[in-house]
C-alpha positions as CSV (number, residue, x, y, z in Angstrom):
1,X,-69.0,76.3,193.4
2,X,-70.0,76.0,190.0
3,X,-71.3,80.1,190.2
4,X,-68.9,81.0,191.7
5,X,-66.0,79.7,189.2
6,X,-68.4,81.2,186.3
7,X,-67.9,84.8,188.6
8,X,-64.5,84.3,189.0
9,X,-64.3,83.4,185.3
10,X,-65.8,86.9,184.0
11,X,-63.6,89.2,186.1
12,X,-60.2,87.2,184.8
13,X,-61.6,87.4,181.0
14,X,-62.0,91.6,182.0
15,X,-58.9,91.6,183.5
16,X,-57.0,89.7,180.6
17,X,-58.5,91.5,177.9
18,X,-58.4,94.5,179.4
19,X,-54.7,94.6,180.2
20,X,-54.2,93.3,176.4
21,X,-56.1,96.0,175.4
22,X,-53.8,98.7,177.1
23,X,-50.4,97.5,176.0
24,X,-51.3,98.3,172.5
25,X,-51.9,101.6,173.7
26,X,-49.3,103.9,173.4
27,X,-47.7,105.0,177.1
28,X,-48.3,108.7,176.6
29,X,-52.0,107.9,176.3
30,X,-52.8,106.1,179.2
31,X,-52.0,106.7,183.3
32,X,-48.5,104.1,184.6
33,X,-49.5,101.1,185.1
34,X,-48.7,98.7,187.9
35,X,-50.2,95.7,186.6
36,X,-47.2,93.2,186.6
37,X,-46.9,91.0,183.3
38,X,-46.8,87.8,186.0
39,X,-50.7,89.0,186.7
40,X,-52.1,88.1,182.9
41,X,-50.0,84.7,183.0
42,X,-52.1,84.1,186.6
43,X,-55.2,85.3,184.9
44,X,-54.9,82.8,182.2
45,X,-53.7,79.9,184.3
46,X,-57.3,80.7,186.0
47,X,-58.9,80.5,182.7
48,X,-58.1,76.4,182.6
49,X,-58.9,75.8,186.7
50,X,-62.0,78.3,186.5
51,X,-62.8,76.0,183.4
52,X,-62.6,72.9,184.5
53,X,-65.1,73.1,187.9
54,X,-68.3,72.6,185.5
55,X,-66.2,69.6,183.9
56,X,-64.9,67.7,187.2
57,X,-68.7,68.7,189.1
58,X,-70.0,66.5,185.9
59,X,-67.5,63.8,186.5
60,X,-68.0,63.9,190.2
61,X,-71.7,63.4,189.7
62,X,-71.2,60.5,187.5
63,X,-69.0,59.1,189.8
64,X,-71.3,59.2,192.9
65,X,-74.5,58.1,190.8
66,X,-72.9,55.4,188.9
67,X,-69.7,54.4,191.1
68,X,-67.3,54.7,188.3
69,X,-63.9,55.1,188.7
70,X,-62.9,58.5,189.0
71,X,-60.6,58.2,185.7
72,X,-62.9,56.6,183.7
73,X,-65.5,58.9,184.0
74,X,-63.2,62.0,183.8
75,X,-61.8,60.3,180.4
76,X,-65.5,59.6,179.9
77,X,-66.4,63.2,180.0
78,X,-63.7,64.8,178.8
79,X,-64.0,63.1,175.4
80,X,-67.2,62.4,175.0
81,X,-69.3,65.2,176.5
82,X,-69.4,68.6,175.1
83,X,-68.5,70.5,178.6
84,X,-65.5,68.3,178.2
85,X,-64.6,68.7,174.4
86,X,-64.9,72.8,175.3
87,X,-62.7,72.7,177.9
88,X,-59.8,70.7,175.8
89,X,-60.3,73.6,173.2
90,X,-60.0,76.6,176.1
91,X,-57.3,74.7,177.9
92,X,-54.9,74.3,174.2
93,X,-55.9,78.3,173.4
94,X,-55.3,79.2,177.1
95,X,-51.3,77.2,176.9
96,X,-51.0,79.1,173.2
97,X,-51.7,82.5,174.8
98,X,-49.6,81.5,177.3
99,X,-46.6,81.1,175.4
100,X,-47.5,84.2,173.2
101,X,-47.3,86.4,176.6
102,X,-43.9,84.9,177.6
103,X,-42.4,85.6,174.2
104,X,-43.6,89.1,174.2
105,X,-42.2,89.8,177.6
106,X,-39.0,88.3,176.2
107,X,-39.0,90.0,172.7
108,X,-40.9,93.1,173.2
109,X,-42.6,93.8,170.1
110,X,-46.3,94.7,169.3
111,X,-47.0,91.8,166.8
112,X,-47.1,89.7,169.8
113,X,-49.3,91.3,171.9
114,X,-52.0,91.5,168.9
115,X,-51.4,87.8,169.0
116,X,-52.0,87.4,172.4
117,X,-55.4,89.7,172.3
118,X,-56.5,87.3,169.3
119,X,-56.0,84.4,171.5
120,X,-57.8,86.3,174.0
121,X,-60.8,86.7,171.8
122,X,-60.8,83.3,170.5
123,X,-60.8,82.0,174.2
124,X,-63.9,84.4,175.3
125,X,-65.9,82.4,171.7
126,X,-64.8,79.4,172.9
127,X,-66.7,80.2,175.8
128,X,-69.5,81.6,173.8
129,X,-69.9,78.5,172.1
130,X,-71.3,76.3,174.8
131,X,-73.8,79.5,175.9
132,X,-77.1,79.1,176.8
133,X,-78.7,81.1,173.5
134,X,-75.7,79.0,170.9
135,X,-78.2,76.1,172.0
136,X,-81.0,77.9,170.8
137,X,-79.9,79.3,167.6
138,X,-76.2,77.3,167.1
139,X,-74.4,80.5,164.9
140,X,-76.9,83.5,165.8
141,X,-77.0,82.7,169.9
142,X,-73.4,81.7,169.7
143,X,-72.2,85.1,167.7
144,X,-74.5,87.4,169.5
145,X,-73.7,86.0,173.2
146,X,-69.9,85.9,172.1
147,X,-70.0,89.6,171.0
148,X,-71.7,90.5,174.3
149,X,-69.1,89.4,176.4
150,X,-66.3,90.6,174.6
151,X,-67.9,94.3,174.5
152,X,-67.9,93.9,178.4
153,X,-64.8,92.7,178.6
154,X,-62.9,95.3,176.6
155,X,-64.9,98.4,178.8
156,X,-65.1,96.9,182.5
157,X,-61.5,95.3,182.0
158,X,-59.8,98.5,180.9
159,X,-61.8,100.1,183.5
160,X,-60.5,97.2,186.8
161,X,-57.3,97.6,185.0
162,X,-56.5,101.3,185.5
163,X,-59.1,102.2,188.0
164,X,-57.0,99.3,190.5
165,X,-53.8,99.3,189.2
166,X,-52.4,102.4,188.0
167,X,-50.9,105.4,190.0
168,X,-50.2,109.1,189.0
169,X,-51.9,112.0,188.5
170,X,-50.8,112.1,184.7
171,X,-52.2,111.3,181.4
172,X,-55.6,111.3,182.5
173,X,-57.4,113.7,179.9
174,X,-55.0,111.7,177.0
175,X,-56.8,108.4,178.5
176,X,-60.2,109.9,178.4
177,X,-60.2,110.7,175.4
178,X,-60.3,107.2,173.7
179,X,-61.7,105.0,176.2
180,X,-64.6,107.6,176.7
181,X,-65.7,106.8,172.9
182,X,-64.9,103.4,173.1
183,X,-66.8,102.6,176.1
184,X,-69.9,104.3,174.5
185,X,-69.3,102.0,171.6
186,X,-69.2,99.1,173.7
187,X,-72.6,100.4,175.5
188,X,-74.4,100.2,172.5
189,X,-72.8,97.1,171.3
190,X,-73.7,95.7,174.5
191,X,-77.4,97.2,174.5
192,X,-77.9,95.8,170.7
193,X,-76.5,92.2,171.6
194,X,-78.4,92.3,175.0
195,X,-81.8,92.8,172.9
196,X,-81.2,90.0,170.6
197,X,-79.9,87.5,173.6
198,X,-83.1,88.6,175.4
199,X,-85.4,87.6,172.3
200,X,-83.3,84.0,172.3
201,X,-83.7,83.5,176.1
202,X,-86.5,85.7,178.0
203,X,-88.4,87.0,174.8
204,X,-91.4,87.7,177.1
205,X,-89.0,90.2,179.5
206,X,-92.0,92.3,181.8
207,X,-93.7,88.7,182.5
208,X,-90.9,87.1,183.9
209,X,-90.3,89.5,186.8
210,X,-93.1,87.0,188.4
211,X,-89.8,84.2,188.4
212,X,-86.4,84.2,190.3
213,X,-84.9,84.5,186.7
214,X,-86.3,87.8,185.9
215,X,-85.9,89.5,188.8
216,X,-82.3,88.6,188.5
217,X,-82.5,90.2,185.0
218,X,-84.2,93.0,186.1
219,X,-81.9,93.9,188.9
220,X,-79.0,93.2,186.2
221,X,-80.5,95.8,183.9
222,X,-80.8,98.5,186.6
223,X,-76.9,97.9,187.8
224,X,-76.3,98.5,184.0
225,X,-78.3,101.5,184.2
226,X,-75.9,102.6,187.4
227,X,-72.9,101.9,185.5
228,X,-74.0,103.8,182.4
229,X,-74.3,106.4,185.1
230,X,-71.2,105.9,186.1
231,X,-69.5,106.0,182.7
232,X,-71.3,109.5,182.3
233,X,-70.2,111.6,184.8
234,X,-66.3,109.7,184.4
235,X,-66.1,110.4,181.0
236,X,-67.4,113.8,180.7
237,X,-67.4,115.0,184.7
238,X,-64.2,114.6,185.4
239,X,-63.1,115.0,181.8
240,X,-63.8,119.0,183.0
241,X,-62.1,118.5,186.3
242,X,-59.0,117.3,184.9
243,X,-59.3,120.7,182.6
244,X,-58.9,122.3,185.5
245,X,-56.8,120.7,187.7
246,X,-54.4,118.6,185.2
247,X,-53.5,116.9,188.9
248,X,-56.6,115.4,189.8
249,X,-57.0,111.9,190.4
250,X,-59.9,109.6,189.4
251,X,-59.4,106.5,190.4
252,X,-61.9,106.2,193.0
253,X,-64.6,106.8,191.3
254,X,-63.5,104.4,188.6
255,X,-63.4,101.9,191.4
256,X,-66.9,102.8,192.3
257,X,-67.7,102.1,188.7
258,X,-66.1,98.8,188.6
259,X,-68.1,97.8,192.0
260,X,-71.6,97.4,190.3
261,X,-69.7,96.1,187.2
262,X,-69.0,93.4,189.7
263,X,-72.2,93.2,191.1
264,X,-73.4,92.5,187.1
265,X,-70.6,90.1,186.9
266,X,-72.3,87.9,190.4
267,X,-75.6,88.0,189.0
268,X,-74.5,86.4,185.6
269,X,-73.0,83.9,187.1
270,X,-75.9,83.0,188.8
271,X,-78.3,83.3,186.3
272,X,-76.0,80.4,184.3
273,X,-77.5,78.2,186.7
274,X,-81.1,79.3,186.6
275,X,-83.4,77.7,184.1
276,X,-84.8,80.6,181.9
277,X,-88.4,80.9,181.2
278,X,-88.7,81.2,178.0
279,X,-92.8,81.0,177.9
280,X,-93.5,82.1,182.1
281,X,-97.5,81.0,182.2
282,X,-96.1,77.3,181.3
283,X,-93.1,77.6,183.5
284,X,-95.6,79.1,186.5
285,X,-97.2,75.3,186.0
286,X,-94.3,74.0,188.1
287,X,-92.2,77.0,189.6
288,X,-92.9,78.8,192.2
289,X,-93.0,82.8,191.5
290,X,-90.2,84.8,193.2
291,X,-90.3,85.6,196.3
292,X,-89.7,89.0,196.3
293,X,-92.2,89.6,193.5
294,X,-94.5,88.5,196.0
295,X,-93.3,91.1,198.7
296,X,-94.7,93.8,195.9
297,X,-97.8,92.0,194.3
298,X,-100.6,90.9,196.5
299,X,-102.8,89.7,193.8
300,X,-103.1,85.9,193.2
301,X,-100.9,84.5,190.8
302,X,-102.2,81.8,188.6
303,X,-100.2,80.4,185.1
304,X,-102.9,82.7,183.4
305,X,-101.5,86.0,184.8
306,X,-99.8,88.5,182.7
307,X,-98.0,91.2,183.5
308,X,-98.2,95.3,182.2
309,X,-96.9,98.1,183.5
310,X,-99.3,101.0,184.8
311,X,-98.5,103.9,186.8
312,X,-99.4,104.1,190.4
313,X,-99.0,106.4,193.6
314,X,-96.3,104.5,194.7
315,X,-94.3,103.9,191.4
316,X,-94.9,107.7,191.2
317,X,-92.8,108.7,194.9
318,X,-90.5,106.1,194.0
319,X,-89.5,107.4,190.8
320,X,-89.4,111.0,192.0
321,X,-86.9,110.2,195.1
322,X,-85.2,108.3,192.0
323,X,-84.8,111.6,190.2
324,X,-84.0,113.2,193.2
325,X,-80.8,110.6,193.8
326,X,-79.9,110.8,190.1
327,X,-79.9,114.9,190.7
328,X,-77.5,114.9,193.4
329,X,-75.3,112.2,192.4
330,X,-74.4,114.6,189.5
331,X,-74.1,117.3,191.2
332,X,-72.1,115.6,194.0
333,X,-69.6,114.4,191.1
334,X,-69.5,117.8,189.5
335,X,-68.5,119.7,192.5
336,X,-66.5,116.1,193.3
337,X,-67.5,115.4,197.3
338,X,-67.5,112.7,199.2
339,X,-67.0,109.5,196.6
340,X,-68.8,108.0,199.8
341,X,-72.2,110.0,199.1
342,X,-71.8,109.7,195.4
343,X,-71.7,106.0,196.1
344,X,-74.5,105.6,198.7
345,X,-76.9,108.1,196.0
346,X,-76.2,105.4,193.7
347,X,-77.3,102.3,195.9
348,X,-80.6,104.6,196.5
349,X,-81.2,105.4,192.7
350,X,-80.8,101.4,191.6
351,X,-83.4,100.7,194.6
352,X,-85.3,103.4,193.9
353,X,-85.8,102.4,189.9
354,X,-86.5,99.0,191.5
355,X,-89.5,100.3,193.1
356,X,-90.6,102.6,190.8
357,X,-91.0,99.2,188.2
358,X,-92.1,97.0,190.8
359,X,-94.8,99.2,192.1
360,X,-96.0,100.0,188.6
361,X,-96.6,96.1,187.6
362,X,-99.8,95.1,187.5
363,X,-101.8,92.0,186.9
364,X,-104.4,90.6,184.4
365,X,-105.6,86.4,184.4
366,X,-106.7,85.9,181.0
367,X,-109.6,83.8,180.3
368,X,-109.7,79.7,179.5
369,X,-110.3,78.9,175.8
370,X,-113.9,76.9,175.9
371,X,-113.7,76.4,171.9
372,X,-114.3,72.5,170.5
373,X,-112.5,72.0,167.7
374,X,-113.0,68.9,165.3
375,X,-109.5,67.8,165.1
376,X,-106.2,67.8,166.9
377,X,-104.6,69.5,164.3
378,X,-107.1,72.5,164.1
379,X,-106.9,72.8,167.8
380,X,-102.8,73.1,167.9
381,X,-103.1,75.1,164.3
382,X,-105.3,77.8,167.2
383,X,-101.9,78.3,169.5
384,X,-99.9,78.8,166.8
385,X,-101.5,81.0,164.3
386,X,-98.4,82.2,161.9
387,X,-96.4,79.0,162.4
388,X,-95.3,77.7,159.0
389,X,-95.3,74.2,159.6
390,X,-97.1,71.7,162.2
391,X,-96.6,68.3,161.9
392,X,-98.5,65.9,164.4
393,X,-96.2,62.7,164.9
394,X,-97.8,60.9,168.0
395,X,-101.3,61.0,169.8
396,X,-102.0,58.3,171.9
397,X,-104.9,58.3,175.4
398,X,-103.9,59.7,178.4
399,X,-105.8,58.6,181.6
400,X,-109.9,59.7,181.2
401,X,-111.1,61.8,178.5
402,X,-107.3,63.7,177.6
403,X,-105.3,62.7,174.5
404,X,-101.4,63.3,174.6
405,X,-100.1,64.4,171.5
406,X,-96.4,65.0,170.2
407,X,-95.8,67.2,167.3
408,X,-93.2,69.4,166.4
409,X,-93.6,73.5,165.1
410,X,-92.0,74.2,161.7
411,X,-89.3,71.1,162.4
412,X,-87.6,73.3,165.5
413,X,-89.5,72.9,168.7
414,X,-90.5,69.3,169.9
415,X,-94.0,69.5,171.8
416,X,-96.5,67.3,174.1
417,X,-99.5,68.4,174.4
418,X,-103.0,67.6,175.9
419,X,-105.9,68.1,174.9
420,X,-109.5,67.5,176.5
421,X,-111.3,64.6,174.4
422,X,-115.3,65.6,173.7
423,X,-117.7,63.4,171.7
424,X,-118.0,66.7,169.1
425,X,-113.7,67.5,169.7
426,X,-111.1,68.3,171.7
427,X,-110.6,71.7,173.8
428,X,-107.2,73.0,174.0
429,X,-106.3,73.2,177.8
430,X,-103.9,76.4,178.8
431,X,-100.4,75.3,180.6
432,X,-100.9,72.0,178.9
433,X,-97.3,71.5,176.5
434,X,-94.1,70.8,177.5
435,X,-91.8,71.7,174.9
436,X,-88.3,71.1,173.7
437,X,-86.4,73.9,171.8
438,X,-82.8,74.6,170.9
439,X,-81.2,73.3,167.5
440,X,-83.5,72.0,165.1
441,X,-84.8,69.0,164.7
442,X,-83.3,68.9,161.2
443,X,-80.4,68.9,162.9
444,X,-80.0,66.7,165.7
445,X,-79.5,63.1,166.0
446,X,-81.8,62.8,168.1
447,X,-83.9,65.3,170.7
448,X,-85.2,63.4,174.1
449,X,-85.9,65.1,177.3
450,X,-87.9,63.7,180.3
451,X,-89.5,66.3,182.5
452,X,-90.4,65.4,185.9
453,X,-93.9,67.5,186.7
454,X,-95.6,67.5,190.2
455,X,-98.5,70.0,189.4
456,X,-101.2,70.7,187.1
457,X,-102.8,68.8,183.9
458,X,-99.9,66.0,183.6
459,X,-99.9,65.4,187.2
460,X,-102.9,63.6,189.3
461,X,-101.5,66.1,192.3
462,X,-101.1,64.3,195.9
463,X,-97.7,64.2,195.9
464,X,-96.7,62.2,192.8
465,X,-93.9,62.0,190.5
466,X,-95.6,62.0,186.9
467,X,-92.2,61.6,184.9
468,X,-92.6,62.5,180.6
469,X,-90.3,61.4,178.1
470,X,-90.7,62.1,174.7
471,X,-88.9,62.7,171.7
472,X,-87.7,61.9,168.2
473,X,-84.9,59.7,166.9
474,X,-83.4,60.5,163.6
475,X,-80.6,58.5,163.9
476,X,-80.3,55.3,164.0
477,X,-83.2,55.8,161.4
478,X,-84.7,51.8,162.2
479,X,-85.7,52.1,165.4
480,X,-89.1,50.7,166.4
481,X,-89.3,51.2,170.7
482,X,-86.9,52.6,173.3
483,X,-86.5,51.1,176.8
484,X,-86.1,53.8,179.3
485,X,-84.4,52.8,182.7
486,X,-85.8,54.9,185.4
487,X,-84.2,53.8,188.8
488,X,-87.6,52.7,190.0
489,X,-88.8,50.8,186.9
490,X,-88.3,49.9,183.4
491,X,-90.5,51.1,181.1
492,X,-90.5,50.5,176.8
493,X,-92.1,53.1,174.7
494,X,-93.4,52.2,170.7
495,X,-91.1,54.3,168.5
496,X,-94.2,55.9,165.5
497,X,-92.8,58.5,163.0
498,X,-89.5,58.3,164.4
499,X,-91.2,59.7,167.5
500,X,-91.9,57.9,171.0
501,X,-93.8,59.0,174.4
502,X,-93.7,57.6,177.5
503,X,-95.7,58.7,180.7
504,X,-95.1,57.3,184.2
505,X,-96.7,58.0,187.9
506,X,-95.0,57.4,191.1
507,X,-95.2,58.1,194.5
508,X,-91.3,57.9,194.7
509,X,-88.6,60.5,193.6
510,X,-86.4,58.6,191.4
511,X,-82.7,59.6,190.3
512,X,-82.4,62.1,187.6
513,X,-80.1,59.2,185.8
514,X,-82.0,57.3,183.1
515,X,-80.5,55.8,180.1
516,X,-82.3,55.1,177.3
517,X,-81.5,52.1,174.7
518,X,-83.0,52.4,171.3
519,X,-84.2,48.6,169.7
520,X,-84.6,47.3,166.3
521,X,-87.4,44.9,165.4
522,X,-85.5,42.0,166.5
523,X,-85.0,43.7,169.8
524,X,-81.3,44.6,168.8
525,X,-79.6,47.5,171.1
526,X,-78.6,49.9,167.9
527,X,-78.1,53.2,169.9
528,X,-78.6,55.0,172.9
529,X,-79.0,58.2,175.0
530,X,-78.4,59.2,178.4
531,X,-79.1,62.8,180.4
532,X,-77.7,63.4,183.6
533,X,-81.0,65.2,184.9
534,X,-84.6,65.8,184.4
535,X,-86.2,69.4,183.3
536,X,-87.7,70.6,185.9
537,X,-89.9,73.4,183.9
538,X,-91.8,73.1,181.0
539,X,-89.2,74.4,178.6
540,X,-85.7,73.0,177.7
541,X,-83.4,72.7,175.1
């Protein structure tokens, strides 16, 4: 439900936006449109109940887990929890636009509608705010993800807009000729933004195909690719057929366009609710790799596999029929045949590029690192040659021969660690960290995750639940042990440098719901913290 809101919640933003867009435009620059003013009120009233489903799917699991009332723990989360606190702020912008469209139906003048398209904007950062990369990097992720989707939203939505609801054969060539450069602009906007997010969120892009979450990204970028295609022959194709036939109508191959922007718009959504792998060998440890990576690479995949492109027999045919598709898809649009063929060539060229990378992959396990270093610190100082600062907070034994450390990289990222104990050292073990990124230590109150792990170094294997909570408490700054309430125990954890590390084995699968109460030395509750889940991976934020 939850990806299919965030789905339904793109189109409406391209649809808003875009219809803003185009009644600043004047009329004899632009085809008629039949988009009723009644359609961008609907739009934004969608904007509040699209909204709302991640909100009332956290109050509903709060509700079943904890048996609250079901208003109380909407108050609860509406107030309190961020999802909630960015929906209050979407829902007031969403009623101001609101009223801004009604007046400027009434009053009909410009100034208006430039308000309404600020409010649009504002809505579509609101949005950006609580993105997956403004967790990472609070202003940069929030201003680059923002920017991102309002460069889509200003060239799909003009192009749903008046490839679905406009009629006539006139002003055509008058409407090419600004939304061809503007849509270019918004390309490249896109591309640039799309670069950054990818450094934020996926910086190592090839190696992730191996996971569900780059394939989806992959399959994104080829759709893109389409479109871009797309946006060619439209804006300079038919830019020379309505030369020559003033009469000629376009709007099914805009439609065709808007297709795989809607195909881009369904695998977005879905990626939201993917966990992204932000370092894949670590993520490998407890995530199975995709399954239709495996349908193309019959290797073994270990967390030590990398990933390069090469050029092979197969990646070669496939790229050729490729060519082949892209070849007569222009030619089909020049001499503007069937819309059905052009659209069928363009299904084969996006699997076609699919093959052509997939066959090309190819894999390499690097090797273990047998060094014994003398201290902790000199082993951790080896995987992270170029960090500024490494601070180690917490070591304590963890079952024979390992040590588990907690330390954090230049203040941002929150790590546990293990390390093989020898009588001369410790050896630094690959897939061994779990870490915890997004804002800054600096920062944050406080940053606490548990991750649940069923497979490799943390876990004895067999089955077992080996559940990890660490993390570090700057405020309440007096706080010498935590009690963590898993459902199946209770476990307290010494707070040392502000940092605390708990480690617990079962046979059971507990709930994801564990709260955790922070104690003074005279065992006083000063503070607290409570996730709804457990990370699953190795990374979080």
């Amino acid at each position: 439900m939850v990806i299919v809101s965030k789905a339904l919640l793109y189109i409406v933003f391209a649809i808003l936006i875009g219809g803003l867009v185009l009644s600043l435009i004047p009329k004899e620059k632009k085809p008629v449109l039949l988009l009723p003013k009644k359609w961008l009120y609907f739009m934004s009233f969608l904007i509040i109940i699209l909204t709302s489903v991640p909100v009332f799917s956290v109050v509903q699991y709060i509700t079943t887990s904890f048996n609250f009332p079901f208003a109380t723990a909407s108050k609860q989360v509406i107030f309190s929890y961020a999802v909630g606190k960015a929906w209050i702020i979407t829902t007031i912008l969403t009623c101001l636009l609101m009223v801004s469209l009604n007046l400027s139906h009434k009053l009909q003048t410009r100034v208006l509608n430039y308000v309404s398209l600020i409010l649009a904007v504002a809505l579509v950062f609101s949005a950006g705010w609580a993105s997956h990369a403004a967790s990472i990097d609070r202003l940069g992720g929030f201003i680059a993800n923002s920017i991102h989707v309002l460069a889509i939203s200003v060239w799909i939505g003009i192009l749903f807009v008046v490839g679905w609801f406009s009629s006539g054969n006139e002003k055509w060539s008058a409407f090419l000729k600004w939304y061809t450069p503007l849509s270019i602009c918004s390309v490249l906007v896109l591309s640039g933004t799309g670069l950054v997010l990818m450094q934020y969120i996926i910086p190592e892009y090839i190696h992730s195909w191996l996971l569900p979450y780059g394939q989806a990204l992959l399959v994104k970028h080829i759709l893109f690719f389409a479109i871009i295609i797309y946006g060619f022959s439209n804006g300079f194709l038919l830019k020379k057929k309505l030369l020559s036939n003033p009469g000629y109508q376009p709007q099914k191959w805009l439609r065709a366009e808007s297709v795989f922007a809607l195909a881009v718009f369904v695998i977005t959504a879905v990626m939201t609710e993917q966990r992204p792998p932000h370092v894949v060998s670590q993520t490998l440890i407890t995530d199975s790799p995709s399954r239709l990576f495996t349908l193309f690479y019959q290797g073994s995949i270990e967390p030590t596999i990398t990933l390069q492109l090469t050029v092979s027999l197969l990646s070669i045919i496939f790229a050729i029929v490729a060519l082949i598709c892209l070849g007569f898809f222009i030619m089909n649009v020049r001499n503007q045949q069937s819309i059905r063929t052009s659209f069928l060539l363009s299904l084969l060229l996006v699997v076609s590029t699919y093959f052509t990378l997939m066959y090309s992959v190819q894999g390499e396990t690097l090797s273990e690192d047998n060094t014994i270093y003398e201290t902790i610190d000199e082993a951790i100082e080896k995987g992270y040659e170029g960090a500024d600062v490494i601070e180690v907070l917490l070591v304590q034994p963890f079952e024979e021969n390992f040590e588990a450390v907690v330390y954090h990289v230049n203040e941002e990222e929150l790590v546990a660690e293990l390390f093989l104990s020898h009588e001369d050292g410790y050896q630094r073990l690959r897939n061994a960290k779990l870490t915890i990124g997004g804002i800054p230590i600096s920062e944050s109150e406080h940053k606490i995750r548990t991750f649940i792990v069923t497979d490799g170094l943390w876990s004895s294997g067999n089955g077992s639940q080996v559940y990890v909570s660490f993390g570090i408490i700057n405020d309440p700054k007096d706080v010498s042990s935590v009690i963590i309430h898993y459902e199946g125990e209770i476990n307290e954890a010494e707070v040392v440098n502000q940092t605390f590390l708990n480690i617990v084995q079962t046979d059971e699968e507990w709930n994801p719901s564990h709260p955790i109460e922070f104690l003074s030395d005279d065992r006083q509750v000063i503070g607290g913290y409570m996730r709804g889940f457990m990370e699953e991976g190795v990374y979080c934020h």
